[in-house]
N, CA, C and O of each residue as an XYZ file, in Angstrom:
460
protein
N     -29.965     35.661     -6.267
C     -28.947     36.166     -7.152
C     -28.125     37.210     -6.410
O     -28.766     38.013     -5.731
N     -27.062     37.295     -6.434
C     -25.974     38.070     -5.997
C     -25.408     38.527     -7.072
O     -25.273     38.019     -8.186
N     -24.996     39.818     -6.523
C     -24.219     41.012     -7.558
C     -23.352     42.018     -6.686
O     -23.834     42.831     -5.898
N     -22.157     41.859     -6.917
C     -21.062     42.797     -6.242
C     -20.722     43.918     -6.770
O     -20.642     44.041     -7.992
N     -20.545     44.614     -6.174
C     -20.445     46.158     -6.800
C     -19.154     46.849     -6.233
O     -18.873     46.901     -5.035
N     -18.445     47.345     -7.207
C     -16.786     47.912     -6.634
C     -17.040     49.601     -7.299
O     -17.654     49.773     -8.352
N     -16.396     50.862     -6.402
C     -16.475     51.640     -7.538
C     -15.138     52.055     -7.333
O     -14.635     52.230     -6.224
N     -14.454     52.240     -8.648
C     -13.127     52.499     -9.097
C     -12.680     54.158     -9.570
O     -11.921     54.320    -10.525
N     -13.111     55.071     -8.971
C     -13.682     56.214     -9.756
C     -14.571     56.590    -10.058
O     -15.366     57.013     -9.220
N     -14.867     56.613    -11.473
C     -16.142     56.602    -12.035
C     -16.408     55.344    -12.673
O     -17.374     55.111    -13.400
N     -15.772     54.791    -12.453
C     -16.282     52.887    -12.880
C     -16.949     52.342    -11.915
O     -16.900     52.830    -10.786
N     -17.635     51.316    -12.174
C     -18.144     50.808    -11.360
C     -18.681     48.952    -11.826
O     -19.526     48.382    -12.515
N     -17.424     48.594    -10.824
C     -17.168     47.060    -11.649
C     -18.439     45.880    -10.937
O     -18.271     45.251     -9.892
N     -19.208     45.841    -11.486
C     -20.454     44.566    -11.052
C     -20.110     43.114    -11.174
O     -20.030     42.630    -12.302
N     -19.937     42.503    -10.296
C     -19.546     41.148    -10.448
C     -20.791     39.925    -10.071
O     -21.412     39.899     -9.009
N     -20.959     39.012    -11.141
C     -22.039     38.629    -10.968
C     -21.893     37.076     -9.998
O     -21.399     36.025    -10.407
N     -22.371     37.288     -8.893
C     -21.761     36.004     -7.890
C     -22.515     34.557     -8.130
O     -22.933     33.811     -7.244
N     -22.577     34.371     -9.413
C     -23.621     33.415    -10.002
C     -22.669     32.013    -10.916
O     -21.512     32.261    -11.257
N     -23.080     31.070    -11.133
C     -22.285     30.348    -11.512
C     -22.960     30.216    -12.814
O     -22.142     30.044    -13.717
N     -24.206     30.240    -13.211
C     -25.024     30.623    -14.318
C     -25.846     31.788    -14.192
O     -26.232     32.345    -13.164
N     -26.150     32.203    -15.939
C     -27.170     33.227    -15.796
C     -27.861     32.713    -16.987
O     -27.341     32.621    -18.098
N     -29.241     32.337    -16.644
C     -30.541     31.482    -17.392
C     -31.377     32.086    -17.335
O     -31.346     33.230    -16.881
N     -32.442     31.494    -17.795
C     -33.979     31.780    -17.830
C     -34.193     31.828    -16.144
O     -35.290     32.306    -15.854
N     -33.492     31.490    -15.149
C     -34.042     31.250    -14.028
C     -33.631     32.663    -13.084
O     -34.302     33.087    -12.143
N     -32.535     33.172    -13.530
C     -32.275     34.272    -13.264
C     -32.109     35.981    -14.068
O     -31.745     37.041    -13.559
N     -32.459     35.731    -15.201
C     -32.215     36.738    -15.845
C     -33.200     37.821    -15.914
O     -33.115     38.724    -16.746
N     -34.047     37.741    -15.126
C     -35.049     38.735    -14.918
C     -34.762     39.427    -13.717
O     -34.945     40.644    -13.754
N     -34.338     38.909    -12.618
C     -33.723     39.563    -11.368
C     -32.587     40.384    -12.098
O     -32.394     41.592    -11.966
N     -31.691     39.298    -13.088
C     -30.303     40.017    -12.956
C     -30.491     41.498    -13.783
O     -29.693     42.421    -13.625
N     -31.524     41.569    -14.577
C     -31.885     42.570    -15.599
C     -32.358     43.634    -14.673
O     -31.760     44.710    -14.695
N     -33.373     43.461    -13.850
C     -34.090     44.483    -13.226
C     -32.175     45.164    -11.540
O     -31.735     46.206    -11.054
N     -31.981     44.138    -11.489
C     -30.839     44.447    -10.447
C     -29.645     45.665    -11.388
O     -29.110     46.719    -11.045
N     -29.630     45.164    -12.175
C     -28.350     46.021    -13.313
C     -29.314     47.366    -13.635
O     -28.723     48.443    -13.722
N     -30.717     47.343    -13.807
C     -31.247     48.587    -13.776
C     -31.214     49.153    -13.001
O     -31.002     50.359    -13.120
N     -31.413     48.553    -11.790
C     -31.081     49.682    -10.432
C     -30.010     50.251    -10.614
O     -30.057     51.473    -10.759
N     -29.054     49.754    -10.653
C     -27.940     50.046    -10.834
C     -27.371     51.198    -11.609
O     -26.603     52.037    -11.139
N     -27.825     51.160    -12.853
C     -27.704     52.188    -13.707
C     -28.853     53.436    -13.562
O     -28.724     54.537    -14.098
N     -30.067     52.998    -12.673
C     -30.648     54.228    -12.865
C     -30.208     55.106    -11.717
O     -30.417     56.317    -11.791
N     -29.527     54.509    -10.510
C     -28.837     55.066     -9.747
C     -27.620     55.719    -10.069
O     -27.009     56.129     -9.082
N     -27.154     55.908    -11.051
C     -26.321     56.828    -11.548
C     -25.037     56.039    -12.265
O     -24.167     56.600    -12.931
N     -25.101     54.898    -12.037
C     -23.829     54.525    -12.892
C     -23.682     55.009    -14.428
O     -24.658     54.995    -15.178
N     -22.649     55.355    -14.770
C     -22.547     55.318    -15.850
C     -21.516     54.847    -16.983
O     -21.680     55.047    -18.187
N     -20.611     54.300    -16.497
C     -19.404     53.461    -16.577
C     -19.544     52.173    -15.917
O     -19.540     52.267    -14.690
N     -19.643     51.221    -16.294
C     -20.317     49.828    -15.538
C     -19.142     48.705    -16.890
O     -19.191     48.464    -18.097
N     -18.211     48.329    -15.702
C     -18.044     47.048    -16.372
C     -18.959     45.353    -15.525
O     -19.403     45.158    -14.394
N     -18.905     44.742    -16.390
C     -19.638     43.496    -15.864
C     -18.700     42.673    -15.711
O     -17.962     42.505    -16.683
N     -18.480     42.050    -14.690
C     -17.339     40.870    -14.470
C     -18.259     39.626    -14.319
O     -18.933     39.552    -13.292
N     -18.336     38.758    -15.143
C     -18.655     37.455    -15.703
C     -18.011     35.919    -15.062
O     -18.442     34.773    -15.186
N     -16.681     36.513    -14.266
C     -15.905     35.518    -14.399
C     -16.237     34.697    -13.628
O     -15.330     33.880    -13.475
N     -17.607     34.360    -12.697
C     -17.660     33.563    -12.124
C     -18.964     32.310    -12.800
O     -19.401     31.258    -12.334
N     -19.205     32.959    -13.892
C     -20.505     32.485    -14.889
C     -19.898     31.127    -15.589
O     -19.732     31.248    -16.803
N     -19.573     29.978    -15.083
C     -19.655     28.979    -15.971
C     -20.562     28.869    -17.217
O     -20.069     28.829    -18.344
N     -21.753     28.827    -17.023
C     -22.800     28.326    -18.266
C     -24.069     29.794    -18.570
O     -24.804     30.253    -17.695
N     -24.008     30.243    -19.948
C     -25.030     31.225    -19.803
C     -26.016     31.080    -21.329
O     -25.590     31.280    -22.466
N     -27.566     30.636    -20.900
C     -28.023     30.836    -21.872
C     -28.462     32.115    -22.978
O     -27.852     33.180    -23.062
N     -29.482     31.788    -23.667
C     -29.502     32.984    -24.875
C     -30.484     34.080    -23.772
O     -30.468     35.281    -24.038
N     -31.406     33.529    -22.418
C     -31.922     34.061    -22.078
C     -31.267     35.330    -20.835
O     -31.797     36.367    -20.435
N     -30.026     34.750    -20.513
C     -28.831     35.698    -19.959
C     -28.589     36.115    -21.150
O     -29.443     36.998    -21.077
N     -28.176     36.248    -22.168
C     -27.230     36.681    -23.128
C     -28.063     38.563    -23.551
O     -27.551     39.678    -23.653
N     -29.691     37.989    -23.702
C     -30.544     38.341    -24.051
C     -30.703     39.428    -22.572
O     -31.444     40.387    -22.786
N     -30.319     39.389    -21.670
C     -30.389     40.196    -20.189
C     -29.270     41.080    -20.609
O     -29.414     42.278    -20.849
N     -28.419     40.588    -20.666
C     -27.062     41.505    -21.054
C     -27.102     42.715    -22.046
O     -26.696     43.875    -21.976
N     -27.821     41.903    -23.096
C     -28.289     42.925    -24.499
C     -28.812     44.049    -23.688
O     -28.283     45.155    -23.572
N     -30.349     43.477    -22.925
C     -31.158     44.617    -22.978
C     -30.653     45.468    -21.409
O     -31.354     46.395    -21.004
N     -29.704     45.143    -20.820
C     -29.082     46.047    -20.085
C     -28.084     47.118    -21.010
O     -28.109     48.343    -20.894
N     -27.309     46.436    -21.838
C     -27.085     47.308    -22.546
C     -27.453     48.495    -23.339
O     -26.781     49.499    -23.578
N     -28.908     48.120    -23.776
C     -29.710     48.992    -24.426
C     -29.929     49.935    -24.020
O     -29.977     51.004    -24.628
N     -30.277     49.553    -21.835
C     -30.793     50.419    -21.423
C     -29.938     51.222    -20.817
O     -30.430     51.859    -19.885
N     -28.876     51.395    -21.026
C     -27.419     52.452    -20.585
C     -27.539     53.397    -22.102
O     -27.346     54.607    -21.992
N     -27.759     53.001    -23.071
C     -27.965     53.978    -23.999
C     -26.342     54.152    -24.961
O     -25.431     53.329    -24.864
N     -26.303     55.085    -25.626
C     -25.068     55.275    -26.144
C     -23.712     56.254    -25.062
O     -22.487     56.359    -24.991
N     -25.084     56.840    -24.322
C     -23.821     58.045    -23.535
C     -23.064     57.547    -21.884
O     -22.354     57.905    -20.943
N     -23.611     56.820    -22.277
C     -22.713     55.400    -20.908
C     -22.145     54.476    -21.606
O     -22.633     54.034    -22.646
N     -20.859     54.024    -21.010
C     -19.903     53.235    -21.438
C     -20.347     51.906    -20.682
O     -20.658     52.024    -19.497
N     -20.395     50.750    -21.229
C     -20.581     49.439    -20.728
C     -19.722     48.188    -21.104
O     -19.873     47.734    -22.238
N     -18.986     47.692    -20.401
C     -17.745     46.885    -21.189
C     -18.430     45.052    -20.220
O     -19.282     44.818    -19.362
N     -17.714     44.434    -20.804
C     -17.737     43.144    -19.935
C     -16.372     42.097    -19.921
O     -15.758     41.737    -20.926
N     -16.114     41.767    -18.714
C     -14.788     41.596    -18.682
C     -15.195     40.091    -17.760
O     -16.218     39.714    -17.190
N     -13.232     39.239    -18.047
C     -13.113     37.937    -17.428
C     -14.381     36.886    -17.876
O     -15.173     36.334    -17.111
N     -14.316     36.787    -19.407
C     -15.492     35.615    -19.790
C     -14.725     34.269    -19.437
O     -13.510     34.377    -19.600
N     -15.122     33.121    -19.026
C     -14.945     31.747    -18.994
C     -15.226     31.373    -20.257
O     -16.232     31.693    -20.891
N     -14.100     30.515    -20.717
C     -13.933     29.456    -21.889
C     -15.776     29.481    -22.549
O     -16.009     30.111    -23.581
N     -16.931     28.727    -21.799
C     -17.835     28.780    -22.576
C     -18.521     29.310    -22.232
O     -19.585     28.695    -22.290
N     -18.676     30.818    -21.582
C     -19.563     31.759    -21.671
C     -19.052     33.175    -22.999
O     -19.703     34.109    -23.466
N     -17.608     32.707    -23.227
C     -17.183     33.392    -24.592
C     -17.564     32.668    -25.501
O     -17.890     33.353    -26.471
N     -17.724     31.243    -25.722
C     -18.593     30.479    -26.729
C     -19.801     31.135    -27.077
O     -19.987     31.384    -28.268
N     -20.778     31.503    -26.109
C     -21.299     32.057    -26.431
C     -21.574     33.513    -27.148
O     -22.424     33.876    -27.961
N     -20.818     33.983    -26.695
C     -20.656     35.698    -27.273
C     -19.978     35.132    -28.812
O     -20.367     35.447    -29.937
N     -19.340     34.607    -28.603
C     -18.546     33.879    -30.562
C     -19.731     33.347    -31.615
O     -20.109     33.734    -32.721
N     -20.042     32.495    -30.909
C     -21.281     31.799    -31.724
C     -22.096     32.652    -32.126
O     -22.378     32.462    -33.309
N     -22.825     33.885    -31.476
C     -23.865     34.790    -31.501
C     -23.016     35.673    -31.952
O     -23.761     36.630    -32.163
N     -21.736     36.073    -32.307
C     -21.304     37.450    -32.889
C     -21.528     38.396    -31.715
O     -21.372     39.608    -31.864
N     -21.876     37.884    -30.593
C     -22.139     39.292    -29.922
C     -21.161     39.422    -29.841
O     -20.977     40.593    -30.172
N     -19.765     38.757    -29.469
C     -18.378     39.440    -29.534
C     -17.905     40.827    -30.274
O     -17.242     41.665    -29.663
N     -18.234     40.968    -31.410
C     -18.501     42.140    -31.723
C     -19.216     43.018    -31.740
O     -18.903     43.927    -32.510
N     -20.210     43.146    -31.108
C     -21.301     44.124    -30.573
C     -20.742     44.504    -29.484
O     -20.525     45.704    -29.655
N     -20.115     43.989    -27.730
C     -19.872     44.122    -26.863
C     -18.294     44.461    -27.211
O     -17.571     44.151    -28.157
N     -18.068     45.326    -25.878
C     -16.285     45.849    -25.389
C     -16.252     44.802    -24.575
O     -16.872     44.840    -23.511
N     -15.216     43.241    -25.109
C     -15.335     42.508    -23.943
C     -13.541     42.573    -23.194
O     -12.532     42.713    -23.886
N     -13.546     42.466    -22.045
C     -12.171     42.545    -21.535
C     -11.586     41.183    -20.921
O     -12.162     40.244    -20.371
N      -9.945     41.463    -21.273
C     -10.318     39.913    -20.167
C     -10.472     40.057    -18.851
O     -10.826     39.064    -18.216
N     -10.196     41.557    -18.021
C     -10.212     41.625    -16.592
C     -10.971     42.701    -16.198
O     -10.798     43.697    -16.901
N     -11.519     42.782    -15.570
C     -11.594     44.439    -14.605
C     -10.933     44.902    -14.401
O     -11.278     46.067    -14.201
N      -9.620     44.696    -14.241
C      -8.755     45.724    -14.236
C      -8.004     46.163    -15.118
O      -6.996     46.837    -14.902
N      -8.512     45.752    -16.433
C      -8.024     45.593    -17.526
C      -8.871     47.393    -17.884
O      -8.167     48.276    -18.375
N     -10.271     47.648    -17.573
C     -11.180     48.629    -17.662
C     -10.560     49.884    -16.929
O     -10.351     51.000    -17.405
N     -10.313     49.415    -15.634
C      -9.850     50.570    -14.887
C      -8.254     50.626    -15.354
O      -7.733     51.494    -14.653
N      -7.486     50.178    -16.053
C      -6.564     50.733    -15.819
C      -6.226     51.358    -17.621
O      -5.131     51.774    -17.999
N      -7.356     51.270    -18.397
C      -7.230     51.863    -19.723
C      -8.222     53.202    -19.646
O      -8.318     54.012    -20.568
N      -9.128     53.314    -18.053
C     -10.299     54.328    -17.998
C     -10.727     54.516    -19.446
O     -10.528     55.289    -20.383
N     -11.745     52.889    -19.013
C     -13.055     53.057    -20.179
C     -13.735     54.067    -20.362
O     -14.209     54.158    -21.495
N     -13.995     54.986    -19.560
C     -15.219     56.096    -19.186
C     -14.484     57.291    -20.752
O     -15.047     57.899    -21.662
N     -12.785     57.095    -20.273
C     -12.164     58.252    -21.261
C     -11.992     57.437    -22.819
O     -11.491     58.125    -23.708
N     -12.311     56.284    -23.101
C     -11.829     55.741    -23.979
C     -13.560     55.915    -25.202
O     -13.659     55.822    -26.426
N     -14.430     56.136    -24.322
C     -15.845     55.999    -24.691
C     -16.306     57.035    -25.745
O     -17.470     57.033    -26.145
């Protein structure tokens, strides 16, 4: 599993270099996004856009990365593909999540100040 990391400021845009995120990866990608955040991020958008297909067991990685940023970190997710937003629709997570359509959509509204 691959994960790219940009920092924009205090953003810090993660791009997931995966074409799915499943049961086959969502335990790496969970424990990798923790590093991540316990290393100090605290503004983290997720860029998706290379995720063709994502099950409930990615979806379910995403959640509990989210969880684990807490309320006083900002976490957005940006550039969904046609049916990895199916998914966030179907599940309502669309409204639980800040989804964007770009990363630069994050940095240039500075999520961190919008939070």
């Amino acid at each position: 599993m691959k994960l790219k990391t940009e920092q924009h400021g205090t953003i810090t845009v993660v791009k997931l270099c995966e074409n799915r995120l499943d049961a086959a990866l969502s335990v790496r990608f969970k424990e990798a996004m923790r590093d991540i955040v316990d290393s100090g991020a605290n503004d983290i958008v997720l860029d998706l856009g290379d995720v063709a297909f994502m099950d409930s067991s990615g979806l379910g990685a995403v959640v509990a990365v989210m969880k684990h940023m807490g309320r006083e970190k900002t976490f957005c997710i940006a550039a969904l593909t046609p049916s990895v937003d199916k998914v966030f629709k179907l599940t309502r997570m669309d409204n639980v999540f800040n989804i964007l359509g770009s990363p630069k959509d994050a940095i240039s509204t500075d999520i961190a100040a919008t939070s």
